[in-house]
C-alpha positions in Angstrom: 124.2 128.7 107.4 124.1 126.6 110.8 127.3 125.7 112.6 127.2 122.0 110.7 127.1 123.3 107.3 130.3 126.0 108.3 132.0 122.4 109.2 131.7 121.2 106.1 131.7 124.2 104.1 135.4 125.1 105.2 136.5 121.1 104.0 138.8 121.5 101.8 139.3 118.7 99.1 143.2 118.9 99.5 142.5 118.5 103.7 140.0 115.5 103.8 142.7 113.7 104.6 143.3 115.5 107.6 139.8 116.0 108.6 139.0 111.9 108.6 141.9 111.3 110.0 140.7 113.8 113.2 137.5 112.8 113.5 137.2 109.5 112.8 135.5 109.7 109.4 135.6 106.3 108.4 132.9 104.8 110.4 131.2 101.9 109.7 133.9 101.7 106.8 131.9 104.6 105.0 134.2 107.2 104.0 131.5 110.4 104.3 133.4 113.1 102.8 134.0 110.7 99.9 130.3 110.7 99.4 130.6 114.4 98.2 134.1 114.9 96.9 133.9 113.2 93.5 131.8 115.2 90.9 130.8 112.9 88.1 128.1 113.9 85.8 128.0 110.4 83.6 128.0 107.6 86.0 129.2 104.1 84.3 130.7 103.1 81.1 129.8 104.9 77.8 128.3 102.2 76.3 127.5 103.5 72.1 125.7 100.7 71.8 121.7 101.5 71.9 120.1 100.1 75.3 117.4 97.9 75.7 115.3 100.4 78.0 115.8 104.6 78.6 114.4 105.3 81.8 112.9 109.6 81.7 113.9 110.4 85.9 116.4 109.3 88.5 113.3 109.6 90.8 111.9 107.4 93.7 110.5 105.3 90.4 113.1 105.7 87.8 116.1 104.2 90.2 114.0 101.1 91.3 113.1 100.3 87.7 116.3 101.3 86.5 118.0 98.6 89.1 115.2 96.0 88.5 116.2 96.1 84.7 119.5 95.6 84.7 119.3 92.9 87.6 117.4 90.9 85.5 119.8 91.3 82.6 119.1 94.1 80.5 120.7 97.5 79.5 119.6 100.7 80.6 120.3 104.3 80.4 119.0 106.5 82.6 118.4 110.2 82.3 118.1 112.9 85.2 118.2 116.7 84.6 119.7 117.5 87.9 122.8 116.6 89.5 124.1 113.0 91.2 123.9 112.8 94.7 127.9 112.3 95.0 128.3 115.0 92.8 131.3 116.5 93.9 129.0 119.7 95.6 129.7 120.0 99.7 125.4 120.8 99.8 125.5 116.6 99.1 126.4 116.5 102.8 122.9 117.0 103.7 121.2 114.8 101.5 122.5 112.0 103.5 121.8 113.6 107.4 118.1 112.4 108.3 117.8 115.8 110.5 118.9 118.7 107.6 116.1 117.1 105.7 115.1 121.0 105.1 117.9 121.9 103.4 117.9 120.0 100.6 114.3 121.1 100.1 115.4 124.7 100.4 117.9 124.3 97.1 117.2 125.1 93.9 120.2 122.6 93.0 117.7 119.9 94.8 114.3 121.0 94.3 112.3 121.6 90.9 110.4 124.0 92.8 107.5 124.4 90.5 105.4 128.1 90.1 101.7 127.2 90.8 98.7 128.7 90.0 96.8 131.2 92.8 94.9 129.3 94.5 91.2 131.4 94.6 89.7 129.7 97.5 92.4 130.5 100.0 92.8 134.3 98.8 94.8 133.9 95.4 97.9 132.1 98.0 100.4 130.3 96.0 101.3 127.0 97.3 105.1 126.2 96.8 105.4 122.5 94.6 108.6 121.1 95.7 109.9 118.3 94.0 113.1 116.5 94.0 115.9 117.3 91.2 118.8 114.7 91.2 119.5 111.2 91.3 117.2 109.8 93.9 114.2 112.5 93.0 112.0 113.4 96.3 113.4 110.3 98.0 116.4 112.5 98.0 114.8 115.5 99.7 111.2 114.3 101.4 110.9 113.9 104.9 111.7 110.2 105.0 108.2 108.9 106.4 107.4 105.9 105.2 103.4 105.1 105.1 102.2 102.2 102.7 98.4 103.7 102.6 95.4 101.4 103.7 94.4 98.8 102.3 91.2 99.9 100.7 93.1 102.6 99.1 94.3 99.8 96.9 91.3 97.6 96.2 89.7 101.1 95.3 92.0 101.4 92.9 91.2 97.7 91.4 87.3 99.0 91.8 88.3 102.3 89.6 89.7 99.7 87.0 93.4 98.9 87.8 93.4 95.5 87.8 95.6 93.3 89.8 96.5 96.2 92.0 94.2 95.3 95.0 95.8 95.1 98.0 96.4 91.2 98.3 98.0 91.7 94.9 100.0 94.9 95.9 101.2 93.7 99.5 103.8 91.0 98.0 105.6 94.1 96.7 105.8 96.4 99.8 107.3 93.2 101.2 110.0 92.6 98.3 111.1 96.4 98.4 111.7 96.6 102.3 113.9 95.7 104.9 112.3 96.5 108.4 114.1 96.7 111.4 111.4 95.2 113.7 110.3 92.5 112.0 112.8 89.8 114.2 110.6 91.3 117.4 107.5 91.3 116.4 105.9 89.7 118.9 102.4 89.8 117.0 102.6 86.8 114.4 99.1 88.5 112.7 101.5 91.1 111.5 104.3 89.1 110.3 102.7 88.8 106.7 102.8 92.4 106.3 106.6 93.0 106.6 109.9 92.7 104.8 113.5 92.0 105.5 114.9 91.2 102.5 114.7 94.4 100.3 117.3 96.9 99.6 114.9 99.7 101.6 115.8 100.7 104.8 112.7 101.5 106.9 112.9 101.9 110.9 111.0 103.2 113.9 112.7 105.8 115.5 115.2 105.6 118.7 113.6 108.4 120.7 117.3 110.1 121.0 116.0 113.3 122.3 115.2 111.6 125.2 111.7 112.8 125.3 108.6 111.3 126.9 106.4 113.7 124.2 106.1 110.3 122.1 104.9 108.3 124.1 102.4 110.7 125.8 101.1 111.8 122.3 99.8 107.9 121.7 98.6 107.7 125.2 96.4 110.8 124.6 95.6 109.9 121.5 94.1 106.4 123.4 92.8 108.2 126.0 90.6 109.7 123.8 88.9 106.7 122.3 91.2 106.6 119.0 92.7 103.4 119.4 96.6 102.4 119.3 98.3 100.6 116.4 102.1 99.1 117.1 102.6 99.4 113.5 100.2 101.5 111.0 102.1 99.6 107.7 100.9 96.5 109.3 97.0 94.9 109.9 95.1 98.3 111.6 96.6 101.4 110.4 94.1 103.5 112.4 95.0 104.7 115.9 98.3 106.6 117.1 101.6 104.6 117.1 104.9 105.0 116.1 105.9 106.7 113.1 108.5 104.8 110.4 111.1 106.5 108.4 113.4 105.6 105.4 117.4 105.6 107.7 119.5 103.0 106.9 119.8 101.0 110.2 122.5 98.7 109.3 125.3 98.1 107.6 128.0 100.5 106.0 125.2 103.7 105.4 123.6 103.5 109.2 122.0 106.4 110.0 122.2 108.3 106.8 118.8 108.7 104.2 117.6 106.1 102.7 116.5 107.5 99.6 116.1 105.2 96.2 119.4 106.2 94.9 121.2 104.9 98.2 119.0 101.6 98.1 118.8 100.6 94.6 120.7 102.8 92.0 124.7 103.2 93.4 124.2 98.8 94.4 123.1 98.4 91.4 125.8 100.9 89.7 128.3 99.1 91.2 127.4 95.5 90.7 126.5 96.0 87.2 128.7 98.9 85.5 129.0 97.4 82.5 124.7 96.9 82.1 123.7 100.6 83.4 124.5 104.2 82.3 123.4 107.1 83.8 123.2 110.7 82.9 122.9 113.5 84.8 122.1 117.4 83.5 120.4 116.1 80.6 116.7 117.6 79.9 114.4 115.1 77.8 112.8 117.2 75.4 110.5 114.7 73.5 110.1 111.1 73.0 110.8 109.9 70.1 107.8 107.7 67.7 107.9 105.4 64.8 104.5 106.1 63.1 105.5 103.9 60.1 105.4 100.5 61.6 103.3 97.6 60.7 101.2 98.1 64.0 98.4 99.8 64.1 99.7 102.2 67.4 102.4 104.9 67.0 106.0 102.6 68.9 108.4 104.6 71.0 111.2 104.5 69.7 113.6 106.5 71.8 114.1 110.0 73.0 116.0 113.4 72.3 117.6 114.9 75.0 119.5 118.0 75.6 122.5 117.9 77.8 122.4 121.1 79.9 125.8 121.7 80.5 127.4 121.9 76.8 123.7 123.0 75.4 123.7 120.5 72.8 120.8 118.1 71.6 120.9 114.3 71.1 118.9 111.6 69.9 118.8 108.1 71.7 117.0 105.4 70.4 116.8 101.7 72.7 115.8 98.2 72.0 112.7 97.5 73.3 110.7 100.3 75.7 110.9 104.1 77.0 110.1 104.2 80.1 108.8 107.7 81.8 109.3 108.2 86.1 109.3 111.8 85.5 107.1 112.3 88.3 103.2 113.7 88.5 104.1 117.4 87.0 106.6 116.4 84.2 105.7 112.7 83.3 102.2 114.7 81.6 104.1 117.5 80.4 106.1 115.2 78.5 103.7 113.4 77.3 101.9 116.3 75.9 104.9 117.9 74.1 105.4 114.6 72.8 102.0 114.3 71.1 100.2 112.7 73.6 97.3 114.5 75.4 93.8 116.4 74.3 94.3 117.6 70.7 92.9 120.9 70.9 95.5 121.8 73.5 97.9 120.6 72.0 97.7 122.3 68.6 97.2 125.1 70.9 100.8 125.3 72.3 102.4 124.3 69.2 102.5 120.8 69.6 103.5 119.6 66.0 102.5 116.3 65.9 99.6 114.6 67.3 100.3 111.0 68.2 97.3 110.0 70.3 94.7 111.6 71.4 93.5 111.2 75.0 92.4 114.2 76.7 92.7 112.7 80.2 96.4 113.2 80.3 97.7 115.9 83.2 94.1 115.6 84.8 93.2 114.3 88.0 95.7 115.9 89.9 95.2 115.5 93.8 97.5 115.9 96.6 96.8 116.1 100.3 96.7 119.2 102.5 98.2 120.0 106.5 98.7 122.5 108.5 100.4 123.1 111.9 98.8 123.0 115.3 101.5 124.4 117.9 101.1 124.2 121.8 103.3 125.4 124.4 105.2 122.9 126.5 105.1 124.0 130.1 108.1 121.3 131.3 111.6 121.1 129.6 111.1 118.0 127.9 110.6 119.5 123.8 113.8 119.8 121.5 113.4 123.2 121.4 116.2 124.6 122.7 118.5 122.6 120.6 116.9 124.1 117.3 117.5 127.6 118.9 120.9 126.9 119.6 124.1 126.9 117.1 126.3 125.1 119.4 124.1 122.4 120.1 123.3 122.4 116.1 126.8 121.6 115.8 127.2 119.6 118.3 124.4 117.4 117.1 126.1 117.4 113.1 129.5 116.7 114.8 128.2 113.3 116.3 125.8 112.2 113.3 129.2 112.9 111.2 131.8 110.8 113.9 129.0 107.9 115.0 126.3 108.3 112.7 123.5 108.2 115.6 121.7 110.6 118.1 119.7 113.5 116.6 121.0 113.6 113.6 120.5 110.3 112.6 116.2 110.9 112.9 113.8 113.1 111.2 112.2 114.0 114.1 109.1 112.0 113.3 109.1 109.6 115.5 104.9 109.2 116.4 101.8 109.7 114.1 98.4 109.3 114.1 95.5 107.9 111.5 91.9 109.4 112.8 88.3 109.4 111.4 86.9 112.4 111.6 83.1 110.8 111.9 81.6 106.9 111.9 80.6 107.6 108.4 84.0 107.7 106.9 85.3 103.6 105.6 89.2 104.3 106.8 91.4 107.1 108.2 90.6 110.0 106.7 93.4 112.3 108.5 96.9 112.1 109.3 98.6 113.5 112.3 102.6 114.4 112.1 104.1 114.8 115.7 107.0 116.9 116.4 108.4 117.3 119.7 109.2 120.6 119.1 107.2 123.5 117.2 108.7 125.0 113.9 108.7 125.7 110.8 109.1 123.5 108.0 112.7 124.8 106.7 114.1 124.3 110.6 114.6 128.0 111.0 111.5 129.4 113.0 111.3 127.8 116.5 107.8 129.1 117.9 108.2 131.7 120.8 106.4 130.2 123.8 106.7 131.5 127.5 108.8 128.8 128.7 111.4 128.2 125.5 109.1 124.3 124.7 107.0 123.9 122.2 105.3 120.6 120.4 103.7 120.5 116.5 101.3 118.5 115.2 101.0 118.4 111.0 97.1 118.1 110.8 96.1 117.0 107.4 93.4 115.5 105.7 93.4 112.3 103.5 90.7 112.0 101.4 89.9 115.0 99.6 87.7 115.4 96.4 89.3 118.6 94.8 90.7 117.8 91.7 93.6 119.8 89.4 95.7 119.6 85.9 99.0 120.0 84.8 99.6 121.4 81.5 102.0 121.9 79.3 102.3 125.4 78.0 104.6 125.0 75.2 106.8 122.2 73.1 109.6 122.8 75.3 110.6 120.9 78.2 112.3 123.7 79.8 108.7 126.0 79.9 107.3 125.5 83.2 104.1 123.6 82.7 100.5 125.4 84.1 99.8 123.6 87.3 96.9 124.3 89.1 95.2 122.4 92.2 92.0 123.6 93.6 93.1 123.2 96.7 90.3 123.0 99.0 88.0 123.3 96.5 85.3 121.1 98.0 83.0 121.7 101.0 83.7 118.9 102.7 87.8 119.6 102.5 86.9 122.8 104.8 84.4 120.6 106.9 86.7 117.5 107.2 90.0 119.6 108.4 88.1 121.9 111.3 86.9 118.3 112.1 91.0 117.6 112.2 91.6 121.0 114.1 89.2 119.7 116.8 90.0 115.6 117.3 94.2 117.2 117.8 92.4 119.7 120.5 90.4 116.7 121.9 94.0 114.7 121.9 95.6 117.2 124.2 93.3 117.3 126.7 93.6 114.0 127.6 95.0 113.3 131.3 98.2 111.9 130.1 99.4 115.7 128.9 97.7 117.4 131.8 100.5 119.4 133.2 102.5 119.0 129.8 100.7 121.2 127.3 100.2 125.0 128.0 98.3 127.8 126.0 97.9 127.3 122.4 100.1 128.8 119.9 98.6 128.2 116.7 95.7 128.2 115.5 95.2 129.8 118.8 92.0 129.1 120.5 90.3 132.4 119.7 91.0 132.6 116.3 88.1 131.6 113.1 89.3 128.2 111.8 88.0 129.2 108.1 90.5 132.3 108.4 93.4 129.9 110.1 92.8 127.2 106.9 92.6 129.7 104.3 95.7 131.7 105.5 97.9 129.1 106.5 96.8 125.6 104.7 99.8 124.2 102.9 100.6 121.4 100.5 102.1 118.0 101.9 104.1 117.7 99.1 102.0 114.8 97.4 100.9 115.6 93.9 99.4 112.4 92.4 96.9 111.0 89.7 98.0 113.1 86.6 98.5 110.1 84.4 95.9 108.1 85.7 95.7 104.2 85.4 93.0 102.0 84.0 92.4 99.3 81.6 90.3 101.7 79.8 90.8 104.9 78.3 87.5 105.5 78.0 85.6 103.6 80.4 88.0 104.5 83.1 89.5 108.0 82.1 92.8 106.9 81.9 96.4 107.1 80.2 98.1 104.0 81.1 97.0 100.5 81.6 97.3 98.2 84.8 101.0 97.2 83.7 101.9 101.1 83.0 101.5 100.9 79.5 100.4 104.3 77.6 97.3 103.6 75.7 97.1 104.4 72.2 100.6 103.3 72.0 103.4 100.8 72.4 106.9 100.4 74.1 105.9 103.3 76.6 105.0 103.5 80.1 104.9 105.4 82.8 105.4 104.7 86.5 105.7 107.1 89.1 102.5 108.5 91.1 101.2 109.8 88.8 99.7 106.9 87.6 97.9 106.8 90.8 94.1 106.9 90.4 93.3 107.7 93.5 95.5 109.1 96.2 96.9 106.9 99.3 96.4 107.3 103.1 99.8 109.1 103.9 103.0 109.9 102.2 103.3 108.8 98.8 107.5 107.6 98.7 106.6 103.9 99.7 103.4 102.9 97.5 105.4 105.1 94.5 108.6 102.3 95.5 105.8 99.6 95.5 104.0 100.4 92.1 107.6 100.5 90.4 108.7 97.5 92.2 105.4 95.7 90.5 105.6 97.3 87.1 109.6 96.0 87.2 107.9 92.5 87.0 105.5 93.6 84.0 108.1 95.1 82.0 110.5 91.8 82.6 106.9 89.9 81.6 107.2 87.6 84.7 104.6 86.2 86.6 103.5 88.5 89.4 104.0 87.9 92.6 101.1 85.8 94.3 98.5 87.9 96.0 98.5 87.4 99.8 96.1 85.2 101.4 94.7 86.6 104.8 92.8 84.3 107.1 90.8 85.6 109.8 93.3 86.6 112.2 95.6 88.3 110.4 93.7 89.9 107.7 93.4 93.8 107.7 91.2 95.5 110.5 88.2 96.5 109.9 86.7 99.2 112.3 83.1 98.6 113.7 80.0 100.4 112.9 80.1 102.6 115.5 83.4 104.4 114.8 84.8 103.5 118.5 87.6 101.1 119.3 87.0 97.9 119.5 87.3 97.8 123.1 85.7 101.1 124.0 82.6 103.0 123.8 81.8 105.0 121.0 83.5 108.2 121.4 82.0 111.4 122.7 84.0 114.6 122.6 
């Protein structure tokens, strides 16, 4: 436990009082310790009346559809196995502090935490699955980067049969969920088409408050060496190195805290409309519910049973109109499957006692993206190193986040990226840099030992990789952990494609604008065999994606749900979450997951989508030239 968390820990309820009243706890007129001192496991009125819509998952998805819903009018009650976020539990604390975004992660009260499968082409290694558990999901726990994807991720998804998810058709919804911090100055009008300031979702650039020129002299390397600069990767070019967004609130009464979905949407929402929305937490859905005997020719969802997993008892809830599933890319199949719908055979394998629909693509095309560190010594005293290796400055840094809400603890520390080709060949970015100005491990706890106490980290990971998994279910109960397995780096061009990374963050830090900077390399170290480095230390970026995959046809298109979310071979059922994904996106999944529930919102609510964008020459995306180099350079040579 770190000096913050000893703070809070020793908070007694009966001395809050005393403790705001010291240090100035009502900032921003947020009462903090409030956010954490009332456990409520039922959040709302408890309506007996049946609701128009259950939502299966408090999740990234599940709280924008949930709010959407009952904007527009209608009832919902929505389900979540784990606990609220202002649960009454001191650990809350540090969902809400940008910097402890490991701790969460590191809690089995936060994170699902799913057993995988050995992995047999990196020596039987088992990659840890986290996912989020609680009202907000991953949003709750992830590491707060927000990356939309590029835009031929999305017309390949209208090419693989999603239609109307193209990226003119998708871009109107990125707009409508976010409100950006930079769009007033912007001085590039091209770009001002691609962002938001009108949505409930926070999204900044950070504010540099370490104080450290490692930022800026990543991007400058990472021009130096022919890759290009973007100001803004969510805007016309996402190739090149720029600054990296996150989800923080940066305004209003939440500034500088997470801005996970739960913050955005779900407690506004809650508030505004307590009488139209019910929420329950520690209940388990065990099964959806199916009308077989109705005048259609398609089984209808009719509702749900549920088991609430604090009194151990089993209920049945039935709605008005739809069941909608945001259970994420592991247990939205999983409960499909134990539900009736998935391949047969499997089913009546595991005990499955009713078939409802056969489709044997459900819990297939799993896909997820890969990283691993590259570490290198700083030689001048510029790194945040020596804060992370420091209690007192730990808790110095939690003590001002908690009095001001700003500095340190107010970032994720991810404050400059990078989207790379690794040859000509490839049609967009297919790797994704991560720069931290300090080298550690992911759970904040290892520092790398280097000869002068500074360090930096890049997070090197491809994009764009063909291995392809399953997830299923290994028995008809919710509570059996479902058989996930990834095939990780399955593929020779995964293993070509990340020494290919390896080498172009090399090639970055060579460049003159970190001569005298960078020292000896840490890790991989520059002796070492790449294929040993990847197979020993390769490591999931905590995307899993694709495992209900969307298309208009089942057949034609291997799919479970149509363009508008709808399972096929049923009705009143959909599913939104990533795994409806057919493909995977360029970068972190939290924003295009926002987006695609933001979209299907509309669907459900049968209102006329929002209109595709129009581009014109200048402000349409960018489109690198044939040659792989920067517009305004020569074609690279390393």
């Amino acid at each position: 436990m770190n000096a913050t968390s000893k703070f809070i820990s020793k908070s007694r309820p009966g001395s809050l009082d005393r403790i705001r009243r010291r240090h100035h706890l009502y900032n921003n007129d947020v009462d903090i310790l409030r956010l954490f001192s009332s456990p409520r496991r039922f959040l709302s009125s408890s309506s007996t009346t049946n609701p128009d819509y259950i939502v299966v998952g408090a999740g990234s998805a599940g709280c924008v559809v949930a709010s959407r819903l009952v904007e527009a009018g209608k009832t919902v009650t929505l389900l979540e196995a784990g606990h609220s976020d202002r649960g009454g539990n001191f650990r809350d604390f540090f969902l809400y502090m940008p910097t402890a975004l490991a701790w969460p992660m590191s809690s089995p009260r936060y994170n699902w935490a799913f057993p995988v499968q050995p992995e047999p082409t990196l020596n039987d290694r088992i990659i840890s699955c986290p996912r989020g558990k609680g009202l907000g999901g991953s949003s709750s726990i992830n590491g707060m980067v927000y990356v939309r994807g590029h835009p031929e991720n999305f017309n390949d998804w209208q090419r693989l049969g999603a239609t109307g998810w193209s990226y003119e058709h998708v871009l109107p919804y990125f707009i409508k969920a976010e409100h950006w911090a930079h769009k007033d100055d912007n001085n590039n009008n091209d770009d001002d088409i691609y962002r938001g300031n009108e949505g409930p979702l926070h999204v900044k650039n950070g504010d540099n408050a370490a104080n450290t020129p490692l930022y800026e002299l990543f991007q400058q390397a990472g021009d130096q060496a022919g890759y290009g600069r973007t100001d803004d990767y969510n805007g016309r070019r996402q190739e090149g190195f720029g600054p990296m967004a996150m989800t923080v609130f940066h305004s209003g009464p939440l500034k500088g805290m997470r801005c996970s979905t739960s913050s955005a949407y779900l407690h506004p929402t809650l508030k505004k409309h307590p009488d139209k929305l019910q929420i329950k937490t520690q209940v388990l859905t065990e099964k959806i519910v199916f009308d077989t005997t109705t005048a259609t020719d398609k089984p209808t969802a009719t509702g749900v049973m549920y088991t609430d997993l604090e009194t151990n008892t089993r209920h049945t809830l039935s709605c008005n109109q739809e069941v909608i599933v945001c259970a994420g890319s592991i247990q939205s199949p999983q409960l499909l499957q134990i539900s009736g719908i998935g391949d047969k055979d499997h089913l009546q394998k595991i005990g499955v006692d009713s078939i409802v629909h056969h489709n044997p693509h459900v819990g297939r095309n799993l896909q997820d993206h890969v990283e691993l560190y590259f570490q290198q010594e700083v030689t001048v005293p510029i790194s945040i190193a020596p804060i992370l290796n420091s209690y007192w400055e730990q808790f110095r840094l939690g003590l001002e986040w908690v009095v001001t809400r700003q500095g340190l603890g107010a970032t994720n520390q991810f404050e400059a990226a990078a989207f790379v080709r690794t040859s000509p060949e490839k049609r967009f970015p297919d790797v994704q840099f991560h720069f931290l100005p300090v080298a550690v491990s992911y759970d904040g706890v290892t520092v790398a030992d280097s000869r002068t106490g500074h360090s930096l980290q890049i997070h090197v990971g491809t994009s764009a990789s063909a291995s392809r998994g399953h997830v299923l279910a290994t028995s008809p109960c919710a509570s059996d952990v479902p058989y996930i397995r990834f095939n990780y780096m399955s593929q020779p061009e995964d293993w070509i494609d990340m020494k290919a990374a390896i080498e172009i963050a090399r090639q970055v830090l060579r460049q003159p604008a970190l001569q005298g900077i960078v020292g000896d390399e840490i890790l991989p170290g520059s002796d070492t065999d790449l294929d040993e480095y990847i197979c020993d230390h390769v490591e999931s970026a905590y995307h899993p994606c694709g495992t209900c995959k969307m298309g208009d046809s089942q057949d034609d298109h291997d799919a479970v749900v149509d363009s508008s979310g709808q399972v096929h071979g049923v009705t009143n059922l959909r599913v939104v979450d990533a795994s409806i994904f057919p493909t995977i996106t360029n970068g972190n999944l939290n924003a295009p997951v926002i987006m695609a529930a933001e979209r299907i919102s509309d669907l459900i609510l049968k209102r006329e989508p929002l209109p595709a964008v129009q581009f014109t020459t200048e402000n349409a995306p960018w489109i690198p030239p044939p040659n792989g180099s920067d517009r305004e350079r020569d074609p690279l040579v390393p």
